[in-house]
N, C-alpha and C positions, 0 to 999 in steps of 0.2 A: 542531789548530792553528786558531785565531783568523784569519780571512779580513779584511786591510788592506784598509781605499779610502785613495784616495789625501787628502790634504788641500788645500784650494781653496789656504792659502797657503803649502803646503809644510810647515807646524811648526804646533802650536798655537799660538793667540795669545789671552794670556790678560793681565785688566789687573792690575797688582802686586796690588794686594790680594789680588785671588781667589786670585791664585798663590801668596802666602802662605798661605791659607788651605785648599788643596789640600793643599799639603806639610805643613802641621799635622795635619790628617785622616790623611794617610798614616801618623805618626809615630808619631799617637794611639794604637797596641797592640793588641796580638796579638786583639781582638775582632773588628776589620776583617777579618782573614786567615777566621776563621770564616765569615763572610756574601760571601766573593766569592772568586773561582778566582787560583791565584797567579798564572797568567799575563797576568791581568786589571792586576793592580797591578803584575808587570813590565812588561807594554806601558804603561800611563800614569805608572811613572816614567822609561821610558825616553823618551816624548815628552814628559815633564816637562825633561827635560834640554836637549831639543833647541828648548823652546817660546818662542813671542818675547814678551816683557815687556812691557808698553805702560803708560804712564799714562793714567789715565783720557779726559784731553779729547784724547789722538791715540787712541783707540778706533776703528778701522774699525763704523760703523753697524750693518751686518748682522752682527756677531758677539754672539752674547747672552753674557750675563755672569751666574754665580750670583746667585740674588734677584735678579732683575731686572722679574719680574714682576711 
């Protein structure tokens, strides 16, 4: 079993884009399931579910955002 911390704001917060683009990846087909542990992709769609949505310019600062570097 996979060892939770807790999360600084309770849920993920991810900003719409990316979150669309998480759940595209997820969707993307059975190659994903090859290169990662199921319970990997059930624990991130289940915090996928629970994650808070943000638009862009309300973005908390210290949260990185895919390609952001």
């Amino acid at each position: 079993m996979m060892e939770r911390y807790p999360l600084r704001y309770g849920n993920l917060i991810l900003e719409r884009n990316d979150f669309l683009m998480v759940k595209k990846y997820l969707q993307g087909g059975p190659g994903l399931e090859e290169y990662t542990h199921d319970n990997v992709l059930a624990l991130l769609r289940e915090n996928l579910q629970k994650a808070i949505i943000m638009d862009e310019t309300n973005m908390p600062s210290e949260i990185i955002r895919l390609y952001s570097i």
